[in-house]
C-alpha positions in Angstrom: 0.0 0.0 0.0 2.9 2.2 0.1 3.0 3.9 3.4 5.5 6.5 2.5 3.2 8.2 0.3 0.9 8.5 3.7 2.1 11.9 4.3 2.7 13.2 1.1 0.1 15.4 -1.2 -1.1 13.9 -4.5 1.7 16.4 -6.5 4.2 15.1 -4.1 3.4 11.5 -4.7 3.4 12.0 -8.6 6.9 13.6 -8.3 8.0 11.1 -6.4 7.2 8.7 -9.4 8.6 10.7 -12.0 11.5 10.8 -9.8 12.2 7.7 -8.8 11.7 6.7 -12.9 14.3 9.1 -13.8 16.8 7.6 -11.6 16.1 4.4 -12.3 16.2 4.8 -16.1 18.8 7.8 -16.3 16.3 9.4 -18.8 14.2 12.6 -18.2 10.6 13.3 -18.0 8.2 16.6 -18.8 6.0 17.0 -16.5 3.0 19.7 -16.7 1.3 19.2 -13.4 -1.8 21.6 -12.7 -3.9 22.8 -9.7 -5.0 19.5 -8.2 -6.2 19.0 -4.8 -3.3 18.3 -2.0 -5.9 16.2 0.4 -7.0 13.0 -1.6 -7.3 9.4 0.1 -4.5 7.1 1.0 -5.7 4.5 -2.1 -6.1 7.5 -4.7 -2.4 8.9 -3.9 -1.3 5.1 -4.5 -3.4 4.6 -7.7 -1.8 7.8 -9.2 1.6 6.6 -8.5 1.3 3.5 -9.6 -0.1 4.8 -12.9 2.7 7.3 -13.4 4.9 4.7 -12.3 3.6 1.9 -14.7 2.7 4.5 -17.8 6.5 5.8 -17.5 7.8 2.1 -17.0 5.8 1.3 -21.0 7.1 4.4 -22.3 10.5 3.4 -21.7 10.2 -0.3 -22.7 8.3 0.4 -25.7 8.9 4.1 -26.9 12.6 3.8 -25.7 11.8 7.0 -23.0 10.8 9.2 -26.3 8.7 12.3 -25.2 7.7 11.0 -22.1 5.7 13.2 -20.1 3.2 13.3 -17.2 0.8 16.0 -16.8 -2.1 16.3 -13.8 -4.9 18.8 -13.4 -8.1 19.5 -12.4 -10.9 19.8 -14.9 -14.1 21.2 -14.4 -15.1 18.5 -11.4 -12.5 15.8 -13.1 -9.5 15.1 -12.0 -7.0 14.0 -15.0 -3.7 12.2 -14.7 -2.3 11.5 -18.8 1.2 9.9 -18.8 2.2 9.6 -22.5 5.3 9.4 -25.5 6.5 10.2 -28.1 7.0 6.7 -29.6 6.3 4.7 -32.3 2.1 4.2 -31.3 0.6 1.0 -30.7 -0.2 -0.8 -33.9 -2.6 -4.0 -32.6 -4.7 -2.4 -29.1 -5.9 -5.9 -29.1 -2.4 -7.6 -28.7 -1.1 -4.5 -26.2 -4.2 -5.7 -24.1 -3.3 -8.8 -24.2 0.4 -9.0 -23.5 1.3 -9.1 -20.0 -0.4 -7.7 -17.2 0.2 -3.7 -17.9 -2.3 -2.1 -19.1 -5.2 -4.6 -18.5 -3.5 -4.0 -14.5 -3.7 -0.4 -14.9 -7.1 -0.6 -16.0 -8.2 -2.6 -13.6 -6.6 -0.2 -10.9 -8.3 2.7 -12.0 -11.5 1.5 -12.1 -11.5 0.0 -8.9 -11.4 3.1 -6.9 -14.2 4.3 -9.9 -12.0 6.1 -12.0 -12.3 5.4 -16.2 -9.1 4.6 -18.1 -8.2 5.0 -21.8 -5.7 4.5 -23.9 -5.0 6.3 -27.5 -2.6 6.0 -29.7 -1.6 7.2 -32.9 1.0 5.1 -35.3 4.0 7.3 -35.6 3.3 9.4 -32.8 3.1 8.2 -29.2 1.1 6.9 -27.0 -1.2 8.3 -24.0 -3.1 6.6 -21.1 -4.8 8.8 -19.2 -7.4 8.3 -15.9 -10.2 10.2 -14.6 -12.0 10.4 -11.2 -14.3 12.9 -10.4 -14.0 15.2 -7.5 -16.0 13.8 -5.1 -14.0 10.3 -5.3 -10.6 11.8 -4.8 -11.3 11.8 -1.0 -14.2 9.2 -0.6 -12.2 6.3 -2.0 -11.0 3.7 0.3 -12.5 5.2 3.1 -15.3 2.3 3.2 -12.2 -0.2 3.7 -9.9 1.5 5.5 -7.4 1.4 2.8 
């Protein structure tokens, strides 16, 4: 459940993915993070670091770290978390579902807390997965469960 992230706000948690991706993979990522709120529950910080974590971790593996970039922002009453890249695109969606456990794992993630994930990509260009939650389940989520 990542404990460390307890204390942190929702910026500071994304930073500390892009962060900790950086150093791992000695590459560099853009980052365009807007007003978002600070106070969110303890299983939406972890669902938005584990999607900038995993989104960053595709981008390297399959766009070679090309354009990678995470941007964050509030919306009307959406909140929107896109990690994308400037790679190559996805030529088979089908076949990127089913390989591995990645995106169907991100997917699943996000849509437990009762967020909706998608995924576009354009041959040539890049890709982009991006989740949104609305407002009211930034702070609500997990609170059921004690998560």
């Amino acid at each position: 459940m990542l404990p460390e992230l307890e204390s942190l706000s929702l910026a500071e948690a994304i930073f500390l993915a892009i962060g900790a991706h950086e150093e791992r993979s000695d590459t560099t990522v853009s980052f365009d993070i807007g007003e978002i709120p600070a106070v969110v529950s303890h299983p939406m910080k972890v669902c938005a670091y584990r999607f900038v974590q995993e989104g960053l971790s595709n981008a390297l593996r399959h766009a070679g770290g090309r354009g990678q970039k995470v941007e964050a922002r509030m919306a009307g009453t959406d909140f929107i978390i896109r990690v994308s890249d400037k790679g190559d695109g996805i030529t088979d969606t089908a076949e990127a579902w089913s390989r591995g456990l990645g995106l169907p794992g991100l997917r699943g993630r996000v849509e437990a807390i009762g967020g909706t994930f998608s995924l576009q990509s354009t041959t040539g260009e890049g890709t982009a997965i991006t989740a949104t939650f609305r407002r009211d389940q930034l702070q609500a989520v997990g609170a059921s469960n004690g998560s």
